[in-house]
C-alpha positions as CSV (number, residue, x, y, z in Angstrom):
1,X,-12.2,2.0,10.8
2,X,-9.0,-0.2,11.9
3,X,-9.0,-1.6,15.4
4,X,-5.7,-2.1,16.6
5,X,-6.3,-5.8,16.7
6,X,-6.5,-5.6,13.1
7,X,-3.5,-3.3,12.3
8,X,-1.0,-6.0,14.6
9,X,-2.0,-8.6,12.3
10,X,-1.8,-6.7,9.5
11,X,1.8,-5.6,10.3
12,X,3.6,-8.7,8.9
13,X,1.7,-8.5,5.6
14,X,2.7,-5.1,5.2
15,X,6.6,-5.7,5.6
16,X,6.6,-8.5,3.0
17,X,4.3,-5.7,0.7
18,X,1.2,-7.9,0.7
19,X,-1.3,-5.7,1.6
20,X,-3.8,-4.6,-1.4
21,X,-4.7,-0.6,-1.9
22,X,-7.9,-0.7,0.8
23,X,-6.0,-2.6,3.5
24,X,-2.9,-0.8,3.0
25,X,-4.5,2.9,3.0
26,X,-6.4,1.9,6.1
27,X,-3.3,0.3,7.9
28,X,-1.2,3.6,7.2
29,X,-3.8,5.7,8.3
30,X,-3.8,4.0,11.7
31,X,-0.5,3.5,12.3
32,X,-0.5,7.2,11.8
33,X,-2.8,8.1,14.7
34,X,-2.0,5.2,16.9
35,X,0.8,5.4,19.3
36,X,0.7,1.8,20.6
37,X,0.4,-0.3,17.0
38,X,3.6,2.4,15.3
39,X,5.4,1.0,18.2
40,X,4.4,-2.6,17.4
41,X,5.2,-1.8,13.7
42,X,8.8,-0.6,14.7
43,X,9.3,-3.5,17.3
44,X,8.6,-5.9,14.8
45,X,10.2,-4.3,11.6
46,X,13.5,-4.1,14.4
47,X,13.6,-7.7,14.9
48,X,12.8,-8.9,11.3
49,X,15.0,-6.0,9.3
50,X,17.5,-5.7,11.9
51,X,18.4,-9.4,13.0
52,X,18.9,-9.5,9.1
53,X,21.1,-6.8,8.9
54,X,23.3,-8.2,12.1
55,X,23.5,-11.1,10.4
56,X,25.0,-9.7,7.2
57,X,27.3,-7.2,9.2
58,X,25.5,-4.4,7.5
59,X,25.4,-0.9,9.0
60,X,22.1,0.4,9.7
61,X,19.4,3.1,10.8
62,X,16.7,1.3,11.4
63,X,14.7,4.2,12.6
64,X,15.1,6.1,9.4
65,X,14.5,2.8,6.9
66,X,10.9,2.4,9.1
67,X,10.4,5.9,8.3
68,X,11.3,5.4,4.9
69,X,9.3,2.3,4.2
70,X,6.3,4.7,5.5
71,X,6.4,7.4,3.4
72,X,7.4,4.7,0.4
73,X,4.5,2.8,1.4
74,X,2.6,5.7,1.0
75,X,3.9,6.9,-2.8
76,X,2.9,3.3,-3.4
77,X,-1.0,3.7,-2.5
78,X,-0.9,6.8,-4.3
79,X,0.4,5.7,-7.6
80,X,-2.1,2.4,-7.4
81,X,-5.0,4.7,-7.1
82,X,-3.9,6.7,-9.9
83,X,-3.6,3.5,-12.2
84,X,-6.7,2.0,-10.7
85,X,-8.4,5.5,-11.6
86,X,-6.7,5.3,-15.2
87,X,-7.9,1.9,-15.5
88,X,-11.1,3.0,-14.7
89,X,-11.3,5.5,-17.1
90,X,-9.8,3.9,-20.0
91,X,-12.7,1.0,-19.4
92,X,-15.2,4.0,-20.2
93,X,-13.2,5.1,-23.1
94,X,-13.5,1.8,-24.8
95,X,-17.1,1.4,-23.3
96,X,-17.9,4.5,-25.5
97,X,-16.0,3.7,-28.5
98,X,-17.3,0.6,-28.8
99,X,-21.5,1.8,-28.5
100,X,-20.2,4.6,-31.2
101,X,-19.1,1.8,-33.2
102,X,-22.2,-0.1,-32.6
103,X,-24.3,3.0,-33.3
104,X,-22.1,3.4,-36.5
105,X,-23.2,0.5,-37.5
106,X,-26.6,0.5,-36.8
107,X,-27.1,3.9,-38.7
108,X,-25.1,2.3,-41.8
């Protein structure tokens, strides 16, 4: 389990998308039962997204982009552990076509 020591450090990797699938799932899944570190996420996603966005004279909804990074972030875990789980189950695939083969040609 995440301590909330871990998640604050964990929140600038996960704005520049540098977290991998384990640190990721456990990072969302705390910022989604703590309070105090989804605060600290939006404070700092604020400063960095927002002082960017002043800067270019962009409009903005900063509240809704956090929101949307979330749930993106979220489609993302998802569709890594589907190809992590394809992966997986191609690896058996050739695992077993290649004993047939060796079987094959033992038998011949």
């Amino acid at each position: 389990m995440m301590t909330c020591k871990d998640a604050e450090k964990l929140i600038p990797e996960f704005l520049d998308d540098d977290l991998d699938n384990r640190e990721l799932s456990e990072f969302l899944a705390h910022v989604d039962s703590c309070p105090e570190c989804k605060e600290e996420l939006t404070i700092q996603f604020l400063v960095r997204v927002g002082m960017q966005r002043l800067e270019d004279g962009n409009t903005f909804n900063l509240s809704r982009e956090l929101d949307h990074l979330l749930v993106d972030s979220k489609k993302r875990l998802s569709a890594r552990r589907y190809l992590v789980m394809t992966s997986y189950i191609l690896e058996i695939a050739v695992a077993a076509l290649l004993a047939t083969c060796l079987l094959l040609a033992i038998a011949l």
